[in-house]
PQR file of N, CA, C, O and H, with PARSE charges and radii, in Angstrom:
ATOM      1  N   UNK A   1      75.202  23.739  72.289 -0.4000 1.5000
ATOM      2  CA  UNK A   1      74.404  23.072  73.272 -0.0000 2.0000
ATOM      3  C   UNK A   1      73.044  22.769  72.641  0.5500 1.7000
ATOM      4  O   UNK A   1      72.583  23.654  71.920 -0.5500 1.4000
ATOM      5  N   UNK A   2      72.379  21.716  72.795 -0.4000 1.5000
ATOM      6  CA  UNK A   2      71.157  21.328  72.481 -0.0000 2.0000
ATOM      7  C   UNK A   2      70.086  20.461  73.611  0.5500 1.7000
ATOM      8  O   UNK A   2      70.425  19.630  74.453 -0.5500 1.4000
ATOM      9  H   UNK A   2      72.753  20.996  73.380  0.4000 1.0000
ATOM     10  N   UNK A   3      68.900  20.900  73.345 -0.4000 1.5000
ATOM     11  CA  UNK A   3      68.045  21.065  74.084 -0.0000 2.0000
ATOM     12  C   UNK A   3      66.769  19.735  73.877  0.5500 1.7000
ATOM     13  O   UNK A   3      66.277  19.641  72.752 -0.5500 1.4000
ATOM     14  H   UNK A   3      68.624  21.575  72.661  0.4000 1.0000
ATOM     15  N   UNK A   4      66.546  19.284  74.385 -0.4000 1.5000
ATOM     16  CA  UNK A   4      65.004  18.487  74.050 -0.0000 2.0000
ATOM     17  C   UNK A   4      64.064  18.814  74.651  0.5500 1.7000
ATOM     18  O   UNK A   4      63.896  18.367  75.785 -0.5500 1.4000
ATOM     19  H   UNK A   4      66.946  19.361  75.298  0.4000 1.0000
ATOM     20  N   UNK A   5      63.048  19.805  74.009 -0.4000 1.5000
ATOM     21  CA  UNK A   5      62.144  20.599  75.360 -0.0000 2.0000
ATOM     22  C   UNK A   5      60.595  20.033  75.139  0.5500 1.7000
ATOM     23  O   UNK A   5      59.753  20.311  74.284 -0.5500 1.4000
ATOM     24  H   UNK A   5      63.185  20.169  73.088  0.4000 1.0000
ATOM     25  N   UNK A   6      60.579  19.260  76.098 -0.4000 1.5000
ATOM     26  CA  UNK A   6      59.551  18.498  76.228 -0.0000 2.0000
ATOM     27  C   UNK A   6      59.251  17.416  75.519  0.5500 1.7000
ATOM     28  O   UNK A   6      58.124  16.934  75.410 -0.5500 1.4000
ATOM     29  H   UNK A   6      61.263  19.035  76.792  0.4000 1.0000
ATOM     30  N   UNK A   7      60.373  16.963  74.964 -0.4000 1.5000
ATOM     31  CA  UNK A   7      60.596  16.069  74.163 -0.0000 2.0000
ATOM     32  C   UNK A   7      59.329  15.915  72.706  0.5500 1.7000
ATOM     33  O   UNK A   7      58.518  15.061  72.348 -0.5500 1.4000
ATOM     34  H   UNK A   7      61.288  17.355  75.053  0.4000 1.0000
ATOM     35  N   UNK A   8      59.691  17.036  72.303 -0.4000 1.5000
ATOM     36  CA  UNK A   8      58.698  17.863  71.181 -0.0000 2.0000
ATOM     37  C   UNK A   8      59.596  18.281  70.386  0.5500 1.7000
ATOM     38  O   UNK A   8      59.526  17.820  69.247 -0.5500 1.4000
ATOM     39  H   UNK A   8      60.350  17.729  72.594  0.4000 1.0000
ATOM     40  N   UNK A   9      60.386  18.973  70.594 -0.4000 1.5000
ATOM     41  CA  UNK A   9      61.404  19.876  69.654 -0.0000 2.0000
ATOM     42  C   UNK A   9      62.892  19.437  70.335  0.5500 1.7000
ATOM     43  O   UNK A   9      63.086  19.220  71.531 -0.5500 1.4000
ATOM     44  H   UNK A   9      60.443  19.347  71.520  0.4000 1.0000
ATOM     45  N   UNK A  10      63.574  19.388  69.585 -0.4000 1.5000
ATOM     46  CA  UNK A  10      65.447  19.954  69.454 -0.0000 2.0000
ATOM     47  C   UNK A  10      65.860  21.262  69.340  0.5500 1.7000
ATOM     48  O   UNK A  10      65.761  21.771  68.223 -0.5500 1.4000
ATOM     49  H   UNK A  10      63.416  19.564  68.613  0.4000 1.0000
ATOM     50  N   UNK A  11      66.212  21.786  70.061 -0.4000 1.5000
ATOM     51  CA  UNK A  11      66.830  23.094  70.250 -0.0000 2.0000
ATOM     52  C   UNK A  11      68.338  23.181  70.375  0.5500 1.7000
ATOM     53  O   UNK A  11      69.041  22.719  71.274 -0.5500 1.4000
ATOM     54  H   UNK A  11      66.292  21.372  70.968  0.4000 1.0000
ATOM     55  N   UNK A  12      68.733  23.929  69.193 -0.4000 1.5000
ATOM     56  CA  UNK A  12      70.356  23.824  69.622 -0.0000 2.0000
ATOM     57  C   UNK A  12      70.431  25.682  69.189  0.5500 1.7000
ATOM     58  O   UNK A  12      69.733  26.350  68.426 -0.5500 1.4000
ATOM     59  H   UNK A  12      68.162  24.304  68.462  0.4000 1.0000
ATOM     60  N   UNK A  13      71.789  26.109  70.212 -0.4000 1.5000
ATOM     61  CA  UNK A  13      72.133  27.198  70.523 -0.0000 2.0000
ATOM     62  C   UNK A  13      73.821  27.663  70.779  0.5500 1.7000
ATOM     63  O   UNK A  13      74.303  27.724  71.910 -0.5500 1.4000
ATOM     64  H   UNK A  13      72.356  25.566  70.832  0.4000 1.0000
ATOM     65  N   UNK A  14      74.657  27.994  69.430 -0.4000 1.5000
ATOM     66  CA  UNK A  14      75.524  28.744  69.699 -0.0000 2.0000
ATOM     67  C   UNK A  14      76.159  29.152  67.850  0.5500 1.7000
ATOM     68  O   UNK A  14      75.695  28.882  66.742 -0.5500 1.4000
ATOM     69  H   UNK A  14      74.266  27.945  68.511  0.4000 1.0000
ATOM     70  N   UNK A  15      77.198  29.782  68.238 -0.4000 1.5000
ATOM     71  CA  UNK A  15      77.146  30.622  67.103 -0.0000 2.0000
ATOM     72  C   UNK A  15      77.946  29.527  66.258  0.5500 1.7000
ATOM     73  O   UNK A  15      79.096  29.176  66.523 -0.5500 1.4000
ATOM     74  H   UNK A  15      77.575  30.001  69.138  0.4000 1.0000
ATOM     75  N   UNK A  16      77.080  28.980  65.078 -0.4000 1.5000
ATOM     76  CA  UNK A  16      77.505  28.095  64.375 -0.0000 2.0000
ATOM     77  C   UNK A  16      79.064  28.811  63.525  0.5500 1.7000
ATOM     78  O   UNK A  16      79.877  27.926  63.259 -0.5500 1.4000
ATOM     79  H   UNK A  16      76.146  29.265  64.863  0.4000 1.0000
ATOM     80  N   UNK A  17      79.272  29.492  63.329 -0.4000 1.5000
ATOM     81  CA  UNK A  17      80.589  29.841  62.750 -0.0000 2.0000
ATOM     82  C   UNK A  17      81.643  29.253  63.242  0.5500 1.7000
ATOM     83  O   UNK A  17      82.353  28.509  62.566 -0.5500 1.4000
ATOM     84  H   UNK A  17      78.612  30.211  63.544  0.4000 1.0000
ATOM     85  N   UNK A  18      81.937  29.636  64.970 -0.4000 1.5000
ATOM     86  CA  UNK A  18      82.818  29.704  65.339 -0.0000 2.0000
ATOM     87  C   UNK A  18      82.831  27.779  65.482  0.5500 1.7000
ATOM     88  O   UNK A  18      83.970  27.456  65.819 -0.5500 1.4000
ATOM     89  H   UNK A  18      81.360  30.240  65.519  0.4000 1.0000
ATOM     90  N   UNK A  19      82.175  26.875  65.366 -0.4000 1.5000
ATOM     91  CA  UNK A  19      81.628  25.424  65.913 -0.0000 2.0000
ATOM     92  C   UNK A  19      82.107  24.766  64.340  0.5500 1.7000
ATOM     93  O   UNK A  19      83.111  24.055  64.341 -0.5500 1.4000
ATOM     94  H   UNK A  19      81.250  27.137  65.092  0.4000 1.0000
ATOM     95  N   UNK A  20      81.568  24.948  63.352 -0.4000 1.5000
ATOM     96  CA  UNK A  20      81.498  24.252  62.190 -0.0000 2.0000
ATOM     97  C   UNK A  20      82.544  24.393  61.388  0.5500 1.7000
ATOM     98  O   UNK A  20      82.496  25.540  60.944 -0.5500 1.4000
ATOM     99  H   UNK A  20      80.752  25.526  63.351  0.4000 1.0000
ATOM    100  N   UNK A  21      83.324  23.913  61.035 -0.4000 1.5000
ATOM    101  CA  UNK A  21      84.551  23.449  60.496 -0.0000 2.0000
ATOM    102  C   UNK A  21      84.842  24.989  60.184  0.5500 1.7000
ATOM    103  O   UNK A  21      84.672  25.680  59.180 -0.5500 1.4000
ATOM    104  H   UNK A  21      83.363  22.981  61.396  0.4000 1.0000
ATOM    105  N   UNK A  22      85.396  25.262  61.578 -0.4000 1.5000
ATOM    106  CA  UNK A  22      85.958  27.024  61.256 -0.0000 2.0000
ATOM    107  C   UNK A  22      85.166  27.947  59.774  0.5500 1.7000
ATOM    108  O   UNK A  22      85.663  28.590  58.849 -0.5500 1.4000
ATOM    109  H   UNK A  22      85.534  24.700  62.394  0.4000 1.0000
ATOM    110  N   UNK A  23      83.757  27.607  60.147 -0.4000 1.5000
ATOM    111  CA  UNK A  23      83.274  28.737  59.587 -0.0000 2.0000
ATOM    112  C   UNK A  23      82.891  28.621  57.552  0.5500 1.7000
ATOM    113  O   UNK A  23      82.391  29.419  56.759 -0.5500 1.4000
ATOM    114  H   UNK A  23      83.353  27.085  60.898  0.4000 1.0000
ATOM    115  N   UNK A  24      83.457  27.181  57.413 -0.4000 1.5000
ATOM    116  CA  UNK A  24      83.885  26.768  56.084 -0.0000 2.0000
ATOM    117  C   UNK A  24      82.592  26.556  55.441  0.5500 1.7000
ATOM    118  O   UNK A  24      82.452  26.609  54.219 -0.5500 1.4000
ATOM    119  H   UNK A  24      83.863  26.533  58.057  0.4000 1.0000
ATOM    120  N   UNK A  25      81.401  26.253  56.475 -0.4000 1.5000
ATOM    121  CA  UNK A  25      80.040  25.034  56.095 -0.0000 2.0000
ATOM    122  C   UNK A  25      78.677  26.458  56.418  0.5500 1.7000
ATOM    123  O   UNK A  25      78.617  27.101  57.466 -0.5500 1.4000
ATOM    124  H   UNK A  25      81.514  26.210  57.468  0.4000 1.0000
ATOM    125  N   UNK A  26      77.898  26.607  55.422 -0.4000 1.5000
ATOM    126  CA  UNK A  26      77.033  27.109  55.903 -0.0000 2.0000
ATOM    127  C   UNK A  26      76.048  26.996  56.621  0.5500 1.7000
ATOM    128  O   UNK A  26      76.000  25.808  56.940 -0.5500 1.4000
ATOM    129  H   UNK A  26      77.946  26.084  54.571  0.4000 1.0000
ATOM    130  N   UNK A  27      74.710  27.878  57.348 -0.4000 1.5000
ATOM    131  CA  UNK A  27      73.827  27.214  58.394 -0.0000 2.0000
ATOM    132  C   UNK A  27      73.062  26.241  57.784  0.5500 1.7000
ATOM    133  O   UNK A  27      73.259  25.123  58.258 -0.5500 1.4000
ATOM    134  H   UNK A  27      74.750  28.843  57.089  0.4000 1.0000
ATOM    135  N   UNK A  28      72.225  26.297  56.855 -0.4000 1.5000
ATOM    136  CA  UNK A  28      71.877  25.549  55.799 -0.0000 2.0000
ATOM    137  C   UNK A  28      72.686  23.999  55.895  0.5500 1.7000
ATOM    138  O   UNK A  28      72.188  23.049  56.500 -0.5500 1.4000
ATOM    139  H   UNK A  28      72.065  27.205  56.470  0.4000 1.0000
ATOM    140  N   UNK A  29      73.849  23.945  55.275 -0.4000 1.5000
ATOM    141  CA  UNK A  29      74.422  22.329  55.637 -0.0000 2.0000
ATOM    142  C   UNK A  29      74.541  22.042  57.100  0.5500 1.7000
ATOM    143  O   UNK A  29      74.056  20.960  57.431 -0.5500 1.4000
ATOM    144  H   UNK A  29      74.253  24.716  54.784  0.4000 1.0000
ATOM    145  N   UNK A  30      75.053  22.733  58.012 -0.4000 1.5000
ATOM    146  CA  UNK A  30      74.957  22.753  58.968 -0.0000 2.0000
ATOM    147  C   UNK A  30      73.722  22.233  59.610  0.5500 1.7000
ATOM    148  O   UNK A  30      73.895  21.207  60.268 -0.5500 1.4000
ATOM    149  H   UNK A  30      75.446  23.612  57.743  0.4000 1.0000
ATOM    150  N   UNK A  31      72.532  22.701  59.568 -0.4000 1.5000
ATOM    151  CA  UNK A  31      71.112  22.268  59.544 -0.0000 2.0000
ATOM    152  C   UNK A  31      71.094  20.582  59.310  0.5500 1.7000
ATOM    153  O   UNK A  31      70.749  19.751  60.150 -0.5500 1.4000
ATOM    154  H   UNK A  31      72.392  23.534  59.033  0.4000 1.0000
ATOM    155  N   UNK A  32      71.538  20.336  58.007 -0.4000 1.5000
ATOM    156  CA  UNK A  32      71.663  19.569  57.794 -0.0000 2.0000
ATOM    157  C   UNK A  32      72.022  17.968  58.193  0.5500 1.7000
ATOM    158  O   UNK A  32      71.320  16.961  58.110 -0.5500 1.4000
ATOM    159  H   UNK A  32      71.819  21.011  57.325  0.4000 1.0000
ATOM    160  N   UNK A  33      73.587  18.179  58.722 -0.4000 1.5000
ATOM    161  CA  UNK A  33      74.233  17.601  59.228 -0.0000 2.0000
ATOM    162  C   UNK A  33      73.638  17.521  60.527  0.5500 1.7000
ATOM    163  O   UNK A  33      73.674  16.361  60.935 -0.5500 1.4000
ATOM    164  H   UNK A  33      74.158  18.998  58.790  0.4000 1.0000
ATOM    165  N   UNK A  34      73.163  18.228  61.239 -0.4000 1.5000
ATOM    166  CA  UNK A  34      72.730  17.915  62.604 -0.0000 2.0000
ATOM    167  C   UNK A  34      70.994  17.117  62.363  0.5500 1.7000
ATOM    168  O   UNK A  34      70.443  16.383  63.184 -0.5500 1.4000
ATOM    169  H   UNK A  34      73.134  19.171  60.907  0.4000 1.0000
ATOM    170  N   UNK A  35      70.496  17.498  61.155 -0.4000 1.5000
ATOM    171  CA  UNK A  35      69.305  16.858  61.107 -0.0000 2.0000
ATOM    172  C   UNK A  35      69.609  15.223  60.999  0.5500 1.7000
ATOM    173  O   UNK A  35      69.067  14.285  61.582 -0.5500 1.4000
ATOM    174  H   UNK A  35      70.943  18.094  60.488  0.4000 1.0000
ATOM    175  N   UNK A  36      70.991  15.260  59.749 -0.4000 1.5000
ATOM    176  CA  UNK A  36      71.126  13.489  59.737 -0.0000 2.0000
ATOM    177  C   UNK A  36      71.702  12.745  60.964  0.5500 1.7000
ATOM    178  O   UNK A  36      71.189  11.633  61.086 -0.5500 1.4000
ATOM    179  H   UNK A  36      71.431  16.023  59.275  0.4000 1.0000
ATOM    180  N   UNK A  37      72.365  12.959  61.643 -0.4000 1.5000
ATOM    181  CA  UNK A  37      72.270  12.953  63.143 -0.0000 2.0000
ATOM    182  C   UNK A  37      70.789  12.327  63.479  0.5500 1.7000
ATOM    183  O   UNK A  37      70.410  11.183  63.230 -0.5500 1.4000
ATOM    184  H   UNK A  37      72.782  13.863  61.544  0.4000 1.0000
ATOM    185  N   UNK A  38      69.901  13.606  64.243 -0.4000 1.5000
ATOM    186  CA  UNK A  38      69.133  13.193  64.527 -0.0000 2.0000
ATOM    187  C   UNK A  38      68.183  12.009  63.841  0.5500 1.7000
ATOM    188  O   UNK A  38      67.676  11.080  64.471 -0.5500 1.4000
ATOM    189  H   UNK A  38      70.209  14.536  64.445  0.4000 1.0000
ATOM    190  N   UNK A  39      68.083  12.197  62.711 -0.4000 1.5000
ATOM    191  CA  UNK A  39      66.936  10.889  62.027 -0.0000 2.0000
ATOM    192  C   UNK A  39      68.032   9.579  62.230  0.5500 1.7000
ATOM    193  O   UNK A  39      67.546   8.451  62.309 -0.5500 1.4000
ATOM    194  H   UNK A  39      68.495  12.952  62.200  0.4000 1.0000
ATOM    195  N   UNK A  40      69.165   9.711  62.292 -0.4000 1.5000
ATOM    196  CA  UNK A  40      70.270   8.528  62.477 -0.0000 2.0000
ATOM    197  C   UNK A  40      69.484   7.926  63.899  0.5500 1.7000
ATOM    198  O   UNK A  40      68.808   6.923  63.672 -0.5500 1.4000
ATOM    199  H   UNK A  40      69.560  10.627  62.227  0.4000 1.0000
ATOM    200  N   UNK A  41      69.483   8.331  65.114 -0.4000 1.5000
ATOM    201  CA  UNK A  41      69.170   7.691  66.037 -0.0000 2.0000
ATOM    202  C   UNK A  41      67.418   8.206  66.584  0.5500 1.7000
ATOM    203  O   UNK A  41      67.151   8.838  67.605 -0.5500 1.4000
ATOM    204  H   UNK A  41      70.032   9.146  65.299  0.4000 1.0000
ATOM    205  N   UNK A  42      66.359   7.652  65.450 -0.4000 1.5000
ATOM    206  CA  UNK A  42      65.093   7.590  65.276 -0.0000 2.0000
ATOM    207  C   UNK A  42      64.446   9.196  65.606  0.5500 1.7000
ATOM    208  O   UNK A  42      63.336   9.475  66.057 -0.5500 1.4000
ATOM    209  H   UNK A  42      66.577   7.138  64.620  0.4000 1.0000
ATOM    210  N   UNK A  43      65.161   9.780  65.353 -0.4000 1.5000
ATOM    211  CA  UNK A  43      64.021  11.553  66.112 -0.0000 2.0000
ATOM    212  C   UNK A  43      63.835  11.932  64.742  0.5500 1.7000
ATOM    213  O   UNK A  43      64.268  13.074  64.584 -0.5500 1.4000
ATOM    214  H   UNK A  43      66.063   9.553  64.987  0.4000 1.0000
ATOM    215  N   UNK A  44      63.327  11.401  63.599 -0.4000 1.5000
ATOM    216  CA  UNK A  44      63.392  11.838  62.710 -0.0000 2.0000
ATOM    217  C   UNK A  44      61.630  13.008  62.206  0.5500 1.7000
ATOM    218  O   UNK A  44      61.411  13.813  61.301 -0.5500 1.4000
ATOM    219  H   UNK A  44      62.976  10.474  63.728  0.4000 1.0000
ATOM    220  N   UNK A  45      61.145  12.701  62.871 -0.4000 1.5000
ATOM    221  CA  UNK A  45      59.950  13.239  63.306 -0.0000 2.0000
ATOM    222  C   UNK A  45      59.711  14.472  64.466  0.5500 1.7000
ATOM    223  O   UNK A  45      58.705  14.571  65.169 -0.5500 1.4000
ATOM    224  H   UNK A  45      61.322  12.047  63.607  0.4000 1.0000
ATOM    225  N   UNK A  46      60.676  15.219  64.485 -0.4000 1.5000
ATOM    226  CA  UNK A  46      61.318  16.036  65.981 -0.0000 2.0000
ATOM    227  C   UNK A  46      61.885  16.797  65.283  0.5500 1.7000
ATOM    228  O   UNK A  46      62.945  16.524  64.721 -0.5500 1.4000
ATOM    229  H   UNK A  46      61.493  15.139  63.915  0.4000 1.0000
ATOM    230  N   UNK A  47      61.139  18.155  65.168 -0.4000 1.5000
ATOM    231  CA  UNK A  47      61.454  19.393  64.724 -0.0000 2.0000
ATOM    232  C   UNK A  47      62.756  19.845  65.136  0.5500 1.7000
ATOM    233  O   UNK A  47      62.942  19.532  66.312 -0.5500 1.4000
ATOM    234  H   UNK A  47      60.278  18.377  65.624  0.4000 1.0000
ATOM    235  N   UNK A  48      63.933  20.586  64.523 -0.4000 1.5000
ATOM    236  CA  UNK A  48      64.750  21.227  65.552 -0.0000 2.0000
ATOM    237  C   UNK A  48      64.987  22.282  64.865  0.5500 1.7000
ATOM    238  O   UNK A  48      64.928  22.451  63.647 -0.5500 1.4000
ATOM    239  H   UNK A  48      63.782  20.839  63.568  0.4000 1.0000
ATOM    240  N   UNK A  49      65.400  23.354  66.129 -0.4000 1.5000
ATOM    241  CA  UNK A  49      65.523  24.280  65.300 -0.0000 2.0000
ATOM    242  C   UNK A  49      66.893  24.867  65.698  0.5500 1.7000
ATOM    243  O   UNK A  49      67.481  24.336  66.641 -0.5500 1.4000
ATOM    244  H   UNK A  49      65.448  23.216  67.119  0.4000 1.0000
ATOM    245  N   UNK A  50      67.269  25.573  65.270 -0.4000 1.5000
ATOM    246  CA  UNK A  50      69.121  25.880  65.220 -0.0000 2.0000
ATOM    247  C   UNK A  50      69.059  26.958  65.147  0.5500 1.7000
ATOM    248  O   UNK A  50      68.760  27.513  64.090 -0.5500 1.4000
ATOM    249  H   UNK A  50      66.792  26.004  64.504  0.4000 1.0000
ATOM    250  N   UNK A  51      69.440  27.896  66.754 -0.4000 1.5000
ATOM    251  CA  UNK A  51      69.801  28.954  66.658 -0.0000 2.0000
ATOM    252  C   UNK A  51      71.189  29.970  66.946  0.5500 1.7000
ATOM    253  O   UNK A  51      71.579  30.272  68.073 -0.5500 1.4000
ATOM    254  H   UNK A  51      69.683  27.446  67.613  0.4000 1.0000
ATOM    255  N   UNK A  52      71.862  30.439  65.584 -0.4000 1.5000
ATOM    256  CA  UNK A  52      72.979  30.675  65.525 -0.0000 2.0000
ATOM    257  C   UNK A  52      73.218  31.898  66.130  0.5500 1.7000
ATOM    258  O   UNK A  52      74.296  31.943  66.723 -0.5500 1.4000
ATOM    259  H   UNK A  52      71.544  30.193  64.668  0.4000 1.0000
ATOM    260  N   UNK A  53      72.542  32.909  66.164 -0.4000 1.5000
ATOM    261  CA  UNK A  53      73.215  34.222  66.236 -0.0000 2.0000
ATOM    262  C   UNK A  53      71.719  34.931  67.545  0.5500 1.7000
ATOM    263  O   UNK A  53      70.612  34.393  67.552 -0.5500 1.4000
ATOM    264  H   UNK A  53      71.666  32.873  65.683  0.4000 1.0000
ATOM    265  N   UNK A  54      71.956  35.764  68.194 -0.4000 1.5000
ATOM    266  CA  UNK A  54      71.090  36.353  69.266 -0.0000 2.0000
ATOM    267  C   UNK A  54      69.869  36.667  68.658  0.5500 1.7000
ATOM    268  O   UNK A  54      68.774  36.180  68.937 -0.5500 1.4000
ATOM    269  H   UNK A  54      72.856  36.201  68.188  0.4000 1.0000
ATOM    270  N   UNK A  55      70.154  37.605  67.716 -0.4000 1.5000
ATOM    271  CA  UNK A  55      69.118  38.117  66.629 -0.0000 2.0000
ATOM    272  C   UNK A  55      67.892  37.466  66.012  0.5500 1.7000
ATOM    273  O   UNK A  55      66.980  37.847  65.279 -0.5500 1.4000
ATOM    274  H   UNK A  55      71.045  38.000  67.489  0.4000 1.0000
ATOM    275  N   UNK A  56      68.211  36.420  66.557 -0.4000 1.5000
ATOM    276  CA  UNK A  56      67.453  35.207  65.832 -0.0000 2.0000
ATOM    277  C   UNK A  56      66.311  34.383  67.024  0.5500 1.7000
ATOM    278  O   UNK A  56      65.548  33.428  66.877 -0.5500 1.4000
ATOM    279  H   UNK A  56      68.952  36.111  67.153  0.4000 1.0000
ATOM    280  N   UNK A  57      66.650  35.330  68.305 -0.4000 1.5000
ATOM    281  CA  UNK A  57      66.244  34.568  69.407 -0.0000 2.0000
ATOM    282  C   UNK A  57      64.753  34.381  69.526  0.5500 1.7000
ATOM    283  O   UNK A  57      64.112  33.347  69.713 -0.5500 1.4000
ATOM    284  H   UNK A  57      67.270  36.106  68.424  0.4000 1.0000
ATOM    285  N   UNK A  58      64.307  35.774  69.357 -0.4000 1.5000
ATOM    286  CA  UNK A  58      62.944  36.115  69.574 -0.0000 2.0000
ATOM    287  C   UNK A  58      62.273  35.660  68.533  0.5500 1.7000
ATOM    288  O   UNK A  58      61.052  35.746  68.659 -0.5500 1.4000
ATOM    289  H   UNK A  58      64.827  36.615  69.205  0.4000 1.0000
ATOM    290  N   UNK A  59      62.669  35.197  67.530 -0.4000 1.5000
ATOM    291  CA  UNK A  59      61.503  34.414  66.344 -0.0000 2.0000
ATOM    292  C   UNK A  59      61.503  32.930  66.884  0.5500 1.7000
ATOM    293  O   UNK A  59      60.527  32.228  67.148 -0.5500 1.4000
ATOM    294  H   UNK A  59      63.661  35.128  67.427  0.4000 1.0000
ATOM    295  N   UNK A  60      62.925  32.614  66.987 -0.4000 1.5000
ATOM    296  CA  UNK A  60      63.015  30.812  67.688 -0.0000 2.0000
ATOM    297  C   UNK A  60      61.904  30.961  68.659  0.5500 1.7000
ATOM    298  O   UNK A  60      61.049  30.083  68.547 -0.5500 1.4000
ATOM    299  H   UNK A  60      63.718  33.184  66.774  0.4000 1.0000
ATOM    300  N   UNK A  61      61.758  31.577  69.301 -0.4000 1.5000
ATOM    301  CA  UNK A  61      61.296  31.605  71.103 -0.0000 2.0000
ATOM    302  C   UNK A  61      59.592  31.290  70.149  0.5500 1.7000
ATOM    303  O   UNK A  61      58.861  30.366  70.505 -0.5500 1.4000
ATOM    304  H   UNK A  61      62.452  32.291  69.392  0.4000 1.0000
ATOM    305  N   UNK A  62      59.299  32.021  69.223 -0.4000 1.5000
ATOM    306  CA  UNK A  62      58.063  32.135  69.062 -0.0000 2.0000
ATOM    307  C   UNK A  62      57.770  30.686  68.245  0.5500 1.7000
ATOM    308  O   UNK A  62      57.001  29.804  68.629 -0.5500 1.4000
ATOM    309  H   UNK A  62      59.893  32.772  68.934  0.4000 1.0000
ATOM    310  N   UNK A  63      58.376  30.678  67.334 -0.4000 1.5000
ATOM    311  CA  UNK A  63      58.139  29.186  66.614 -0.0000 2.0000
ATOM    312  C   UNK A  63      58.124  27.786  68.028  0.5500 1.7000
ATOM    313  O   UNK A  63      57.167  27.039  68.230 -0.5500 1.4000
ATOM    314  H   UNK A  63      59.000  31.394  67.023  0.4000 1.0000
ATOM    315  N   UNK A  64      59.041  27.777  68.571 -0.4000 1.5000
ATOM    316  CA  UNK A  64      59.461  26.278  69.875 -0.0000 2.0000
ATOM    317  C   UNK A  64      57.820  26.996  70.690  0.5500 1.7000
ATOM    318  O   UNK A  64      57.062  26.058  70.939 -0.5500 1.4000
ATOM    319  H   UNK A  64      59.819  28.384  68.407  0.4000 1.0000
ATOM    320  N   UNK A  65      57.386  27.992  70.986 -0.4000 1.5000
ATOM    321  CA  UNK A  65      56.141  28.312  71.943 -0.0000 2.0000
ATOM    322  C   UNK A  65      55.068  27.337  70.771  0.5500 1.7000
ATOM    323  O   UNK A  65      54.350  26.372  71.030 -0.5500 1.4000
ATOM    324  H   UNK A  65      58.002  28.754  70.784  0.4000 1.0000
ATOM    325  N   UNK A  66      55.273  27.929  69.648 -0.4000 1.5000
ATOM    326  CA  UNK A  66      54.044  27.160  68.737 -0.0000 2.0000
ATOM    327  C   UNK A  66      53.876  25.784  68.168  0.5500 1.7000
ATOM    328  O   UNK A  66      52.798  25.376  67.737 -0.5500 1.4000
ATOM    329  H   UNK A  66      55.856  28.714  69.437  0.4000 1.0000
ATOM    330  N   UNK A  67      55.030  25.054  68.182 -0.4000 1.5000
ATOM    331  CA  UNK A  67      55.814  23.750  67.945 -0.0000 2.0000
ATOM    332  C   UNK A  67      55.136  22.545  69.558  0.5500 1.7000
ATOM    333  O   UNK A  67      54.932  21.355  69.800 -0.5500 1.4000
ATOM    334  H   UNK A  67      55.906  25.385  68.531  0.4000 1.0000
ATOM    335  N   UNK A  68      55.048  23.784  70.176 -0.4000 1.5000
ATOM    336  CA  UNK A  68      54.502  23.234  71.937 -0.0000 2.0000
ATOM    337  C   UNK A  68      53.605  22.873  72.516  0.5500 1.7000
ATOM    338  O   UNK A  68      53.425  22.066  73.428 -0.5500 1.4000
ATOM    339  H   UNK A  68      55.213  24.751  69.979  0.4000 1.0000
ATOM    340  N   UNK A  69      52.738  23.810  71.686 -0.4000 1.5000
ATOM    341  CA  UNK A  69      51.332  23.946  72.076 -0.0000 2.0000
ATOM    342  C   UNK A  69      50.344  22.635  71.084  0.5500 1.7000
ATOM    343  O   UNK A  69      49.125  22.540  71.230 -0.5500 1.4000
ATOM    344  H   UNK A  69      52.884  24.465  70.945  0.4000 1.0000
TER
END
């Protein structure tokens, strides 16, 4: 699922393993691929950030708060 929050940032959220060609592609390309995406249809200037695993929540939360402001 992905997010446009405040139309500032891209936020996407689920566990890239189980989503990305069964697990084959790392987050890194993964990153990737969703970045060329986005600059494909002009957001190329629109931070996103990709969060795969829970663990990871509370740093996202803090970077998208500072990305905001």
């Amino acid at each position: 699922m992905i997010f446009f929050i405040k139309k500032k940032v891209f936020v996407e959220y689920h566990p890239i393993v189980s989503y990305y060609e069964n697990g084959k592609k790392s987050v890194k390309e993964y990153y990737n691929y969703k970045r060329d995406i986005l600059n494909k249809y002009g957001y190329s200037k629109y931070p996103l950030i990709i969060i795969e695993n829970l663990k990871k929540v509370d740093s996202a939360i803090e970077k998208i708060k500072s990305l905001l402001t």
